[in-house]
CHARMM internal coordinates of N, CA and C (Angstrom, degrees):
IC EDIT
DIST 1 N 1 CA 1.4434
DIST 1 CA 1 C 1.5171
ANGL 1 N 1 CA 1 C 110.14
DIST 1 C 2 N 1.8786
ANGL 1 CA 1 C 2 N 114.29
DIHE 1 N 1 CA 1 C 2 N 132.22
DIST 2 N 2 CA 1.1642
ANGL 1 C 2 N 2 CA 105.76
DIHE 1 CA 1 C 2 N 2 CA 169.41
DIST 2 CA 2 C 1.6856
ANGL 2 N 2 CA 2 C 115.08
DIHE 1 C 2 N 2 CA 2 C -65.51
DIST 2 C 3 N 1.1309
ANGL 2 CA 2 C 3 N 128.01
DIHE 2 N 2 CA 2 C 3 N 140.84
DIST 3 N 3 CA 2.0765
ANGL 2 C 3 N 3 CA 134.99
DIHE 2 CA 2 C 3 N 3 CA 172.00
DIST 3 CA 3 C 1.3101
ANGL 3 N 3 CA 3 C 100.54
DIHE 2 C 3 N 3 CA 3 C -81.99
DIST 3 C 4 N 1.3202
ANGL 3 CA 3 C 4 N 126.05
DIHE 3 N 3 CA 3 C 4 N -34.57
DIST 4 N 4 CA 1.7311
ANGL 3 C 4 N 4 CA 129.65
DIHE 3 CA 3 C 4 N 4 CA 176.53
DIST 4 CA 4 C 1.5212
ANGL 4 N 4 CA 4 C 94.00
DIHE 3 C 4 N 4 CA 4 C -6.55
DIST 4 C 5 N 1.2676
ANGL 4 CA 4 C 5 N 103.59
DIHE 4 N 4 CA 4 C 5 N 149.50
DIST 5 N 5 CA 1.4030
ANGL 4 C 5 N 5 CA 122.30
DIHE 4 CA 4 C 5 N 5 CA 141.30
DIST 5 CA 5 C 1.5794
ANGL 5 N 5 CA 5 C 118.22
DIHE 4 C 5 N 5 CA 5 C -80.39
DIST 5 C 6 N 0.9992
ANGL 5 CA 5 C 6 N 123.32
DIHE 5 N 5 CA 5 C 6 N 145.87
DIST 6 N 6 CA 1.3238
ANGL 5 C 6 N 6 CA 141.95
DIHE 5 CA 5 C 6 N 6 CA 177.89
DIST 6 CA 6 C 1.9469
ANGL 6 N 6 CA 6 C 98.88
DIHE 5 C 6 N 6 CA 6 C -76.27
DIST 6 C 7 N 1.3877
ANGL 6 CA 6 C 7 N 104.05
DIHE 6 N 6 CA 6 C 7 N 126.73
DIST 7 N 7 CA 1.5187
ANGL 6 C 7 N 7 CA 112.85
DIHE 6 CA 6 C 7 N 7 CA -169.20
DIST 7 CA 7 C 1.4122
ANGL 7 N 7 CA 7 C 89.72
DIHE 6 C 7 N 7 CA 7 C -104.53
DIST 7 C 8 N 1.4705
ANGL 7 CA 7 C 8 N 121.42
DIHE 7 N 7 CA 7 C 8 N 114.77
DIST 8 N 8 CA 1.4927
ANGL 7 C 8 N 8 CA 115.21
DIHE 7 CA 7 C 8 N 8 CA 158.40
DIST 8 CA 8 C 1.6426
ANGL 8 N 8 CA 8 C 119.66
DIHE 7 C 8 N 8 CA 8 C -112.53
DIST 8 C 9 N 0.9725
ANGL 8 CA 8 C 9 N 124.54
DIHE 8 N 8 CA 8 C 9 N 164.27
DIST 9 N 9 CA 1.5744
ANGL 8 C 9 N 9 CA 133.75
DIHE 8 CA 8 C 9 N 9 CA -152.46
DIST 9 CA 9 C 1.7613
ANGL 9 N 9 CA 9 C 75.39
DIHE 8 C 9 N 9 CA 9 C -128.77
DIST 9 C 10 N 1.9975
ANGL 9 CA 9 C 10 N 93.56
DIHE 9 N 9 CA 9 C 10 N 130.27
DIST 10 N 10 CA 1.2848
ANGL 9 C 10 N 10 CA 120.09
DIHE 9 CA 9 C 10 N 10 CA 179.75
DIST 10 CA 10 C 1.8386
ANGL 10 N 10 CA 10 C 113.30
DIHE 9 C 10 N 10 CA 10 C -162.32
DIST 10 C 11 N 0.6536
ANGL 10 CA 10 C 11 N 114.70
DIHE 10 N 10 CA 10 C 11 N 170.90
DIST 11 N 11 CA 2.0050
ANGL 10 C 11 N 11 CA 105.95
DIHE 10 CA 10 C 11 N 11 CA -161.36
DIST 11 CA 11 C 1.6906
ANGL 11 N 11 CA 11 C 86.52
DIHE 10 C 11 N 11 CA 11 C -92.60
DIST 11 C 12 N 1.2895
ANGL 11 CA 11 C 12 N 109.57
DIHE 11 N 11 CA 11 C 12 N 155.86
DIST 12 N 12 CA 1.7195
ANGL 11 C 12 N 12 CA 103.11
DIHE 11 CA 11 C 12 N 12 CA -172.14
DIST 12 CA 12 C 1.7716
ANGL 12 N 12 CA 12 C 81.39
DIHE 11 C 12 N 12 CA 12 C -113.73
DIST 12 C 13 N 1.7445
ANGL 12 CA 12 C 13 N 89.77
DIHE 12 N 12 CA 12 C 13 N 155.83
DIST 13 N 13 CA 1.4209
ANGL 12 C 13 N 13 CA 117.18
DIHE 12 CA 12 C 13 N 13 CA -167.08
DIST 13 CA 13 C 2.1698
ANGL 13 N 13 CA 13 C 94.61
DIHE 12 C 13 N 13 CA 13 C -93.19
DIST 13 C 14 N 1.1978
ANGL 13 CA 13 C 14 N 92.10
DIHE 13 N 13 CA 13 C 14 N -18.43
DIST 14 N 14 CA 1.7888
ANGL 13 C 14 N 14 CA 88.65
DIHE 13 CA 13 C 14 N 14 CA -145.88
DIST 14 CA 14 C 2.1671
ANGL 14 N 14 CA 14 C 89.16
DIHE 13 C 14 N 14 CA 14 C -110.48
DIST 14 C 15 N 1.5348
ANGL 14 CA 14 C 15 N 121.92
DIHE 14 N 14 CA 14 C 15 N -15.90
DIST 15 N 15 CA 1.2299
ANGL 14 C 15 N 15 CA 129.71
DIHE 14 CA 14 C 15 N 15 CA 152.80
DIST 15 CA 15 C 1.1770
ANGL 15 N 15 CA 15 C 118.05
DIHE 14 C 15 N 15 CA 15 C -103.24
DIST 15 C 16 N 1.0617
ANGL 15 CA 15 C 16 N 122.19
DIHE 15 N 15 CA 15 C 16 N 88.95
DIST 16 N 16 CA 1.7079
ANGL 15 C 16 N 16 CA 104.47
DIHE 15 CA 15 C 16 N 16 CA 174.18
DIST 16 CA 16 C 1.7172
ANGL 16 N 16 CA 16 C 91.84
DIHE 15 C 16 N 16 CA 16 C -154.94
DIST 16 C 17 N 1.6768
ANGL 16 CA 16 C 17 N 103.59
DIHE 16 N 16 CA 16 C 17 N 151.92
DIST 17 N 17 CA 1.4366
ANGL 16 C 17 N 17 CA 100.43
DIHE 16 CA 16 C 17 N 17 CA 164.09
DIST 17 CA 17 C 1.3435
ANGL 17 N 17 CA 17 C 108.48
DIHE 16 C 17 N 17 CA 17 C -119.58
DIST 17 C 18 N 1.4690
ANGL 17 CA 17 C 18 N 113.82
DIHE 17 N 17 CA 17 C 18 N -41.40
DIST 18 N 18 CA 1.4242
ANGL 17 C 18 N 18 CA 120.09
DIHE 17 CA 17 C 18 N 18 CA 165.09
DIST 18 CA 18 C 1.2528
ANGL 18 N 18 CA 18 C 132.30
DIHE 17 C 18 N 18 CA 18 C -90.99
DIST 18 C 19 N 1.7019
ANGL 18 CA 18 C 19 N 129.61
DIHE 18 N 18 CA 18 C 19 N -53.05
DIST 19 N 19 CA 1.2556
ANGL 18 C 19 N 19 CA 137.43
DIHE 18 CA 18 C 19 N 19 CA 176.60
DIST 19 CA 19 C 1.1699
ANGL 19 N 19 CA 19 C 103.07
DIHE 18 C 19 N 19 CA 19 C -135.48
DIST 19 C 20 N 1.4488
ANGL 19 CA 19 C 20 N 137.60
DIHE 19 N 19 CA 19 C 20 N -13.43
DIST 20 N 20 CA 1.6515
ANGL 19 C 20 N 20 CA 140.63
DIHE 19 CA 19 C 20 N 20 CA 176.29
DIST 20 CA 20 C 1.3527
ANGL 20 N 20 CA 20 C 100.29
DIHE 19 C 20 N 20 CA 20 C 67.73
DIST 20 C 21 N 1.9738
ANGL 20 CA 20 C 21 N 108.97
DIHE 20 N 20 CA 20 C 21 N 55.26
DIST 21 N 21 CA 1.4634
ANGL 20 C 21 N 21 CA 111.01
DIHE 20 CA 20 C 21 N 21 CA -176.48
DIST 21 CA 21 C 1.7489
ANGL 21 N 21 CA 21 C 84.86
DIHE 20 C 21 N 21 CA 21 C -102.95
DIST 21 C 22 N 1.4181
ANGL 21 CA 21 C 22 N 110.18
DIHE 21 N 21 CA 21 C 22 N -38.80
DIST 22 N 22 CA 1.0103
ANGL 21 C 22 N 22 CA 105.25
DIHE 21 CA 21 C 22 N 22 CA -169.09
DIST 22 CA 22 C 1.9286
ANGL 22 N 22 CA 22 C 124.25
DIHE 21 C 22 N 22 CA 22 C -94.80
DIST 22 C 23 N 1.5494
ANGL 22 CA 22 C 23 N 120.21
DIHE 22 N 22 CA 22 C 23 N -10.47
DIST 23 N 23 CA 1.5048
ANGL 22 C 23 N 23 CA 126.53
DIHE 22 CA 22 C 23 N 23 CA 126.91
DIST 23 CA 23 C 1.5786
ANGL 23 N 23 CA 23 C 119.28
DIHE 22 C 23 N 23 CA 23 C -34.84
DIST 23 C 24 N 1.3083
ANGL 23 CA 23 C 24 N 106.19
DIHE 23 N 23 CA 23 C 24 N -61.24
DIST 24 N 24 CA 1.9432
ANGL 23 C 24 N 24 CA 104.06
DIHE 23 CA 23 C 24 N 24 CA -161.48
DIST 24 CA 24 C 1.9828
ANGL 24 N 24 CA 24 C 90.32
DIHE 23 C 24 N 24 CA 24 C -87.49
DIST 24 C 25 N 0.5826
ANGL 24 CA 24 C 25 N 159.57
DIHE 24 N 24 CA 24 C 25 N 62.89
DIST 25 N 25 CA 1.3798
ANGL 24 C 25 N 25 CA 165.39
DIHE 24 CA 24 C 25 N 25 CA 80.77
DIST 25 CA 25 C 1.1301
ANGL 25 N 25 CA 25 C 135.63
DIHE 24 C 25 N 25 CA 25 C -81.23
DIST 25 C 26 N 1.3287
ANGL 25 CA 25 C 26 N 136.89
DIHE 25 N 25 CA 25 C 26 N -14.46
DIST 26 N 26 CA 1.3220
ANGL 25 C 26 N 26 CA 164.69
DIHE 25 CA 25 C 26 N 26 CA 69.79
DIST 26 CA 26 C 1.2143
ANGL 26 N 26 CA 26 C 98.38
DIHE 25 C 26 N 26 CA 26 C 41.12
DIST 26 C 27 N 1.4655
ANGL 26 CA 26 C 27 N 109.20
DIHE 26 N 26 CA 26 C 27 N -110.33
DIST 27 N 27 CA 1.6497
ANGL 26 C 27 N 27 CA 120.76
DIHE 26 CA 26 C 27 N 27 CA 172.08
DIST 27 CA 27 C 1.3273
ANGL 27 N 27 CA 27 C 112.61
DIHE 26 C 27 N 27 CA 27 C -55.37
DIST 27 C 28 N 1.2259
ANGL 27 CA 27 C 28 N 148.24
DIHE 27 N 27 CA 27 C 28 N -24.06
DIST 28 N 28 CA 1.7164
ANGL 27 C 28 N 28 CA 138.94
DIHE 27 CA 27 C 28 N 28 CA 153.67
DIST 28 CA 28 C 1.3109
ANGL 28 N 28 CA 28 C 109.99
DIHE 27 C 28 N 28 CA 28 C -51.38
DIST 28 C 29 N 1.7306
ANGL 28 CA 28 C 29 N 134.93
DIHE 28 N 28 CA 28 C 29 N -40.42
DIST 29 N 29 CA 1.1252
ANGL 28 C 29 N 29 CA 130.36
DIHE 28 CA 28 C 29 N 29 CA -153.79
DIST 29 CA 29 C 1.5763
ANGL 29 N 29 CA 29 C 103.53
DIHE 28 C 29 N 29 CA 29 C -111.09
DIST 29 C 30 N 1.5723
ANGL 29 CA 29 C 30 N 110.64
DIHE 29 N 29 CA 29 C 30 N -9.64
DIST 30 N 30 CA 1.6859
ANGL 29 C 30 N 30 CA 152.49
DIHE 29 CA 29 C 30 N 30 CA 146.16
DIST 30 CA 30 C 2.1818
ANGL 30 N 30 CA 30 C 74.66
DIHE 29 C 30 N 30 CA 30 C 81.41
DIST 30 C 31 N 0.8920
ANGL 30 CA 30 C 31 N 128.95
DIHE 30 N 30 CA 30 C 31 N 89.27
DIST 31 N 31 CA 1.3965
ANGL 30 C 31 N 31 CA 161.29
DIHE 30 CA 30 C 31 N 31 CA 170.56
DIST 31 CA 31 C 0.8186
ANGL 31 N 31 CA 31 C 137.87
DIHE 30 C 31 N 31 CA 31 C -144.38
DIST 31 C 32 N 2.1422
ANGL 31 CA 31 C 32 N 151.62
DIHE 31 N 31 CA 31 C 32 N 144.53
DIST 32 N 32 CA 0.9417
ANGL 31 C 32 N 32 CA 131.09
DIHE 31 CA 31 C 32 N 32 CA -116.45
DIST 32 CA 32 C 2.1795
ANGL 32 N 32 CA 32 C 84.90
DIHE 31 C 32 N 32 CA 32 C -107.99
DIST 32 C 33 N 1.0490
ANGL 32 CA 32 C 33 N 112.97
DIHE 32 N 32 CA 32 C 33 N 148.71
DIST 33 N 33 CA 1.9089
ANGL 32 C 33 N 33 CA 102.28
DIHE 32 CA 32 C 33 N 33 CA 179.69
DIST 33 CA 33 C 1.5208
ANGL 33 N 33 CA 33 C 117.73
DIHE 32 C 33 N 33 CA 33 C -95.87
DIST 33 C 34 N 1.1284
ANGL 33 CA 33 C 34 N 109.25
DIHE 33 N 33 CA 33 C 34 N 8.57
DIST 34 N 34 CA 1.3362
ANGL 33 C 34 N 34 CA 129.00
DIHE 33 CA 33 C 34 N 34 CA 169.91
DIST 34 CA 34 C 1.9063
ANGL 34 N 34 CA 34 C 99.37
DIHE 33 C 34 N 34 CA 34 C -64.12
DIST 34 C 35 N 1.6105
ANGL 34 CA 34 C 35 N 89.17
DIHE 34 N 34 CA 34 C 35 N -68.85
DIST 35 N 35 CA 0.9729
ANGL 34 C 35 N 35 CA 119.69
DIHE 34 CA 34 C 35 N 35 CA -169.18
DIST 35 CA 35 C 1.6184
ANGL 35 N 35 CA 35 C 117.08
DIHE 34 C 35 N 35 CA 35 C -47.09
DIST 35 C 36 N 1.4563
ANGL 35 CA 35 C 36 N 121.48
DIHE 35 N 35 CA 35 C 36 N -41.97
DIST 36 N 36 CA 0.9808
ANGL 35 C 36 N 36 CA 155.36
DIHE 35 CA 35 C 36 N 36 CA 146.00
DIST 36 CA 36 C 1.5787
ANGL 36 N 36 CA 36 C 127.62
DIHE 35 C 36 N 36 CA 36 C -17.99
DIST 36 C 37 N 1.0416
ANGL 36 CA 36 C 37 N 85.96
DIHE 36 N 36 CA 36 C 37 N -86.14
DIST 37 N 37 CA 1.8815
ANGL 36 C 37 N 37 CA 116.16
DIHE 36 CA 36 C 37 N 37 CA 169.31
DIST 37 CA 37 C 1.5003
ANGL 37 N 37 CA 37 C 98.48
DIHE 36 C 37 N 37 CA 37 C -51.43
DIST 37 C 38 N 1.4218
ANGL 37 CA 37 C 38 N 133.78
DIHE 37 N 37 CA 37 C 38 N -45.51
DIST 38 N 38 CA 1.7101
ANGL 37 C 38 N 38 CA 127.45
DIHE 37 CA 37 C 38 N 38 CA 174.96
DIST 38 CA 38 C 1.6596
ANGL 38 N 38 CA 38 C 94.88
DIHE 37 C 38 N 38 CA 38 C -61.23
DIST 38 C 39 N 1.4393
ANGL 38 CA 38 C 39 N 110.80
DIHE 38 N 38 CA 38 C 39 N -42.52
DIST 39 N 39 CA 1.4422
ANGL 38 C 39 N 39 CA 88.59
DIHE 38 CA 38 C 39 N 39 CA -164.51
DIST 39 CA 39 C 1.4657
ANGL 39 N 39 CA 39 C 115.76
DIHE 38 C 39 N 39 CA 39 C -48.96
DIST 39 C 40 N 1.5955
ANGL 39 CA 39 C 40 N 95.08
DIHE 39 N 39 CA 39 C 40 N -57.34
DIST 40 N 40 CA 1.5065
ANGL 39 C 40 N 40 CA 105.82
DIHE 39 CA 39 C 40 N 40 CA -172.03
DIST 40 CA 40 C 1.0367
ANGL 40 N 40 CA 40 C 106.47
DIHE 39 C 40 N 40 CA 40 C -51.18
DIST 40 C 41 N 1.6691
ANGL 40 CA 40 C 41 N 130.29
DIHE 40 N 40 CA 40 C 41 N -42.75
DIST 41 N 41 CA 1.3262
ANGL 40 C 41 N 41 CA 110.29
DIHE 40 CA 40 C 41 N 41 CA -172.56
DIST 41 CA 41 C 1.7041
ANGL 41 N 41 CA 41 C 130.67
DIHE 40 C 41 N 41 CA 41 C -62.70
DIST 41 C 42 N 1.0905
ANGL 41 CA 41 C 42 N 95.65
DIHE 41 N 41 CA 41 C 42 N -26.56
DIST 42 N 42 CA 1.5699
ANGL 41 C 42 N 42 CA 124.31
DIHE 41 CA 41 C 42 N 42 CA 155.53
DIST 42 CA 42 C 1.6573
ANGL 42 N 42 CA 42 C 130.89
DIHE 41 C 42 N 42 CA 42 C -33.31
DIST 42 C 43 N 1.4775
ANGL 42 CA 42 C 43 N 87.97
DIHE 42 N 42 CA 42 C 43 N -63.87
DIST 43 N 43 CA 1.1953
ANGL 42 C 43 N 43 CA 106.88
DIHE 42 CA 42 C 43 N 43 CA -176.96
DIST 43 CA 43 C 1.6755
ANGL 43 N 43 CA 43 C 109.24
DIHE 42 C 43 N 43 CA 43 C -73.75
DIST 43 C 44 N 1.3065
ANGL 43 CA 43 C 44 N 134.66
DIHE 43 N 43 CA 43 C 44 N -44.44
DIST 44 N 44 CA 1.4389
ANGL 43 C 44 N 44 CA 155.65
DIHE 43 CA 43 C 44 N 44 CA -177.39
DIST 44 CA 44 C 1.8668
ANGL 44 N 44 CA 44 C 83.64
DIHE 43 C 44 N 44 CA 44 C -56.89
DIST 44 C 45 N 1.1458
ANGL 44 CA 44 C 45 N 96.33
DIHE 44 N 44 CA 44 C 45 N -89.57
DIST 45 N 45 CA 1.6413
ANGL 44 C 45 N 45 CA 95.86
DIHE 44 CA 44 C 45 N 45 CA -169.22
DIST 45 CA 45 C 1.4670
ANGL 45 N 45 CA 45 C 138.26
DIHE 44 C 45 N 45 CA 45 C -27.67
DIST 45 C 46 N 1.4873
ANGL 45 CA 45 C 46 N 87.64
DIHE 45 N 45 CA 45 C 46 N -75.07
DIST 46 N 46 CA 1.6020
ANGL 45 C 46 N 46 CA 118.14
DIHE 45 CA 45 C 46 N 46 CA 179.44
DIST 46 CA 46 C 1.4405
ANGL 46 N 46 CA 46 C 115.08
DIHE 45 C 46 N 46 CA 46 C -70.25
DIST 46 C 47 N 1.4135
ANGL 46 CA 46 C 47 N 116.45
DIHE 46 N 46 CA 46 C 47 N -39.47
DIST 47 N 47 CA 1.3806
ANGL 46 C 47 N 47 CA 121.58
DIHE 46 CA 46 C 47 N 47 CA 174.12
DIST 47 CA 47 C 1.4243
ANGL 47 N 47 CA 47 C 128.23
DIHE 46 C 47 N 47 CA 47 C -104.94
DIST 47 C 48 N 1.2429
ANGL 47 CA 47 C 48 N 102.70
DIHE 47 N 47 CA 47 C 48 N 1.49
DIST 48 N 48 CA 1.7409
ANGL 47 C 48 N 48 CA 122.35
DIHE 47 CA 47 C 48 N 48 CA -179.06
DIST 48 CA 48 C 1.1916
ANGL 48 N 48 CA 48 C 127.03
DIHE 47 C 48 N 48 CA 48 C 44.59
DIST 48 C 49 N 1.4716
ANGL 48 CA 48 C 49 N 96.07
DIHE 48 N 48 CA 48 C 49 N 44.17
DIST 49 N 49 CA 1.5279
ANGL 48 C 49 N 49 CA 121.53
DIHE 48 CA 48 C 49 N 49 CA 162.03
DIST 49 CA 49 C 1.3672
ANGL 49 N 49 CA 49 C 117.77
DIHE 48 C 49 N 49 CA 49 C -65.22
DIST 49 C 50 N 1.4641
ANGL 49 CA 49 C 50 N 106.81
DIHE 49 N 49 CA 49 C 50 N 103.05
DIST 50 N 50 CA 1.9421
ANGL 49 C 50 N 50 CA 100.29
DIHE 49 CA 49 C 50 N 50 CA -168.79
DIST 50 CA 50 C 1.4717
ANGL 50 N 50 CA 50 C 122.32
DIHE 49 C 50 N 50 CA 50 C -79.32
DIST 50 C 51 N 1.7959
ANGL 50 CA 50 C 51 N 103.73
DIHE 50 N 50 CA 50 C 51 N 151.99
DIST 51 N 51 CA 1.5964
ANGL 50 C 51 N 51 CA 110.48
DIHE 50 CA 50 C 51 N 51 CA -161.47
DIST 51 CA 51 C 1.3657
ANGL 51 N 51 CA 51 C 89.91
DIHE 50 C 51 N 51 CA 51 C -59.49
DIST 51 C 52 N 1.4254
ANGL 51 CA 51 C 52 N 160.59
DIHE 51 N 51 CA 51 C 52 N -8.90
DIST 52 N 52 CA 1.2289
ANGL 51 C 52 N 52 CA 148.29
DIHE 51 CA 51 C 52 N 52 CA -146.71
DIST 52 CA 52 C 1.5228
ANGL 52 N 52 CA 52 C 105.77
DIHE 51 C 52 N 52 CA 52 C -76.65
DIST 52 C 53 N 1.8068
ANGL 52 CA 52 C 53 N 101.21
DIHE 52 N 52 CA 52 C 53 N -27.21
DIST 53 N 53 CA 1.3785
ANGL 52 C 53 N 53 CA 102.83
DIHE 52 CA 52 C 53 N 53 CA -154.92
DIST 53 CA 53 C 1.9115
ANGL 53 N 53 CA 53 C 85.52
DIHE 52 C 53 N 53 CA 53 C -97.00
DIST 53 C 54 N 0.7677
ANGL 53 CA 53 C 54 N 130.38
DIHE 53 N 53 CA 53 C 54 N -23.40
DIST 54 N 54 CA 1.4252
ANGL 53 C 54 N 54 CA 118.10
DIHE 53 CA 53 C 54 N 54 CA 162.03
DIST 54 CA 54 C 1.4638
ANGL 54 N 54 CA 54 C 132.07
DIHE 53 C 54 N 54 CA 54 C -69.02
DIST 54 C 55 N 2.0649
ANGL 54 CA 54 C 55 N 109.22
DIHE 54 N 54 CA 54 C 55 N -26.47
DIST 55 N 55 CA 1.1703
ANGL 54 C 55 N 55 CA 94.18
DIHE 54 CA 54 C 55 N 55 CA 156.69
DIST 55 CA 55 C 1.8604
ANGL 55 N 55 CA 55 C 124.46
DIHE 54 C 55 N 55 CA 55 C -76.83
DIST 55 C 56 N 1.2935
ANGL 55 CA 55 C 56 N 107.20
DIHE 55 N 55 CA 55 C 56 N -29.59
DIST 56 N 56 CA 1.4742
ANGL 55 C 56 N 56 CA 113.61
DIHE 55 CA 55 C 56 N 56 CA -166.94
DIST 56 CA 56 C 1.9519
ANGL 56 N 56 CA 56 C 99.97
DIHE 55 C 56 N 56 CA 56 C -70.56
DIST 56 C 57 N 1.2565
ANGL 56 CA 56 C 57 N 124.53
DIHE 56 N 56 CA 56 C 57 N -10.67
DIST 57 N 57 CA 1.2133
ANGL 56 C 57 N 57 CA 134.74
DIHE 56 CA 56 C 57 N 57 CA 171.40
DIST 57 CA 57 C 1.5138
ANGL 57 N 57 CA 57 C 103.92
DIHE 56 C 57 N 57 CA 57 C -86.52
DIST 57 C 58 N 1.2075
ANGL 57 CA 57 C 58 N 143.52
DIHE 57 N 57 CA 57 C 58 N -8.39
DIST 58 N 58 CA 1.4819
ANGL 57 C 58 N 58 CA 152.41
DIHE 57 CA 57 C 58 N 58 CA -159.26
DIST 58 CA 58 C 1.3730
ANGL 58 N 58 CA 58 C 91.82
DIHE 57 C 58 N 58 CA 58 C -138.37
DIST 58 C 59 N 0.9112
ANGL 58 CA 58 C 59 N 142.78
DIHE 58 N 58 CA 58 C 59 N 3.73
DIST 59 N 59 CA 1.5227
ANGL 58 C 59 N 59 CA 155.02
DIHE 58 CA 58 C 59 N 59 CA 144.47
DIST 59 CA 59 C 1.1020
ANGL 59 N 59 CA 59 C 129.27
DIHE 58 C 59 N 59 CA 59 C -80.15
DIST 59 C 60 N 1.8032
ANGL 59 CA 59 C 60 N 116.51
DIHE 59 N 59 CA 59 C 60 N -35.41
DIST 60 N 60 CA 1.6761
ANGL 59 C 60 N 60 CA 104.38
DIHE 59 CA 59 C 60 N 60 CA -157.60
DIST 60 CA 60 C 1.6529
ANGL 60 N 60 CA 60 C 82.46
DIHE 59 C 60 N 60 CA 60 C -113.90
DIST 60 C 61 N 1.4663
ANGL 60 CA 60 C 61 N 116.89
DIHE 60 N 60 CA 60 C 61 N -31.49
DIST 61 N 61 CA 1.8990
ANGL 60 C 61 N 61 CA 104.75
DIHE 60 CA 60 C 61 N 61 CA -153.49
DIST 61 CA 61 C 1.1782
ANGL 61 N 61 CA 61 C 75.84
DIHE 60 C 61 N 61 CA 61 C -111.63
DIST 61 C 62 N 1.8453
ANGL 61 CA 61 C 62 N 91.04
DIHE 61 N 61 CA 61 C 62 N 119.96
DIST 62 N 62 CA 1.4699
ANGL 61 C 62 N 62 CA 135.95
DIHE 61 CA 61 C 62 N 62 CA 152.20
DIST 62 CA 62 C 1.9262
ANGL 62 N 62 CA 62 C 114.77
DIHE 61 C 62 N 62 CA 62 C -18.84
DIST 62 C 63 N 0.9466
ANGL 62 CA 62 C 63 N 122.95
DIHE 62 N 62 CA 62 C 63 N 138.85
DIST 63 N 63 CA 1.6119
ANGL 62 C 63 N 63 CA 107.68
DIHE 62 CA 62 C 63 N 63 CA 162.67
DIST 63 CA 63 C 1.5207
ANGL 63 N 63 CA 63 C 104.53
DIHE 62 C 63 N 63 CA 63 C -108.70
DIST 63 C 64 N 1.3953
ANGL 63 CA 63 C 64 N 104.62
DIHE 63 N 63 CA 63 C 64 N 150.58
DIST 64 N 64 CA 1.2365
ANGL 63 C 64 N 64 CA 115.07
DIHE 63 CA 63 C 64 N 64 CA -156.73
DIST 64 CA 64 C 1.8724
ANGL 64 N 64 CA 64 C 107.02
DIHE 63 C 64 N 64 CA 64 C -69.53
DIST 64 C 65 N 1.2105
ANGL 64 CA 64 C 65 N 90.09
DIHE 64 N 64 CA 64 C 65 N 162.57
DIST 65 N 65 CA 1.1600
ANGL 64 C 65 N 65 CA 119.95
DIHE 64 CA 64 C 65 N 65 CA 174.92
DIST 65 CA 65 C 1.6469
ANGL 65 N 65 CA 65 C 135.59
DIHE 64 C 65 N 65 CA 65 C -60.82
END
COOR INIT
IC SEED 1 N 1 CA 1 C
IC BUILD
């Protein structure tokens, strides 16, 4: 049997600037959220990745505990 802890993905209370969608994935994907947050911003803009999917992501995963 793996002993692992079970890794769950949740919005962080203690990184966040907007909804801590992009903090708590960050530390789930354990990557820097700086780093992160350019992506997305990146991606939204330049690639017209719509904010919908950042709110509906700030919707479904829980913020932590």
């Amino acid at each position: 049997m793996n002993n692992q802890p079970v890794k769950r993905l949740y919005r962080s209370k203690s990184n966040r600037i907007i909804g801590g969608v992009c903090g708590g994935l960050a530390e789930y994907l354990n990557i820097d959220a700086n780093a992160l947050r350019v992506i997305t911003a990146l991606l939204t803009f330049v690639m017209g990745m719509s904010l919908w999917v950042y709110l509906l992501a700030w919707l479904i995963i829980p913020e932590e505990r």
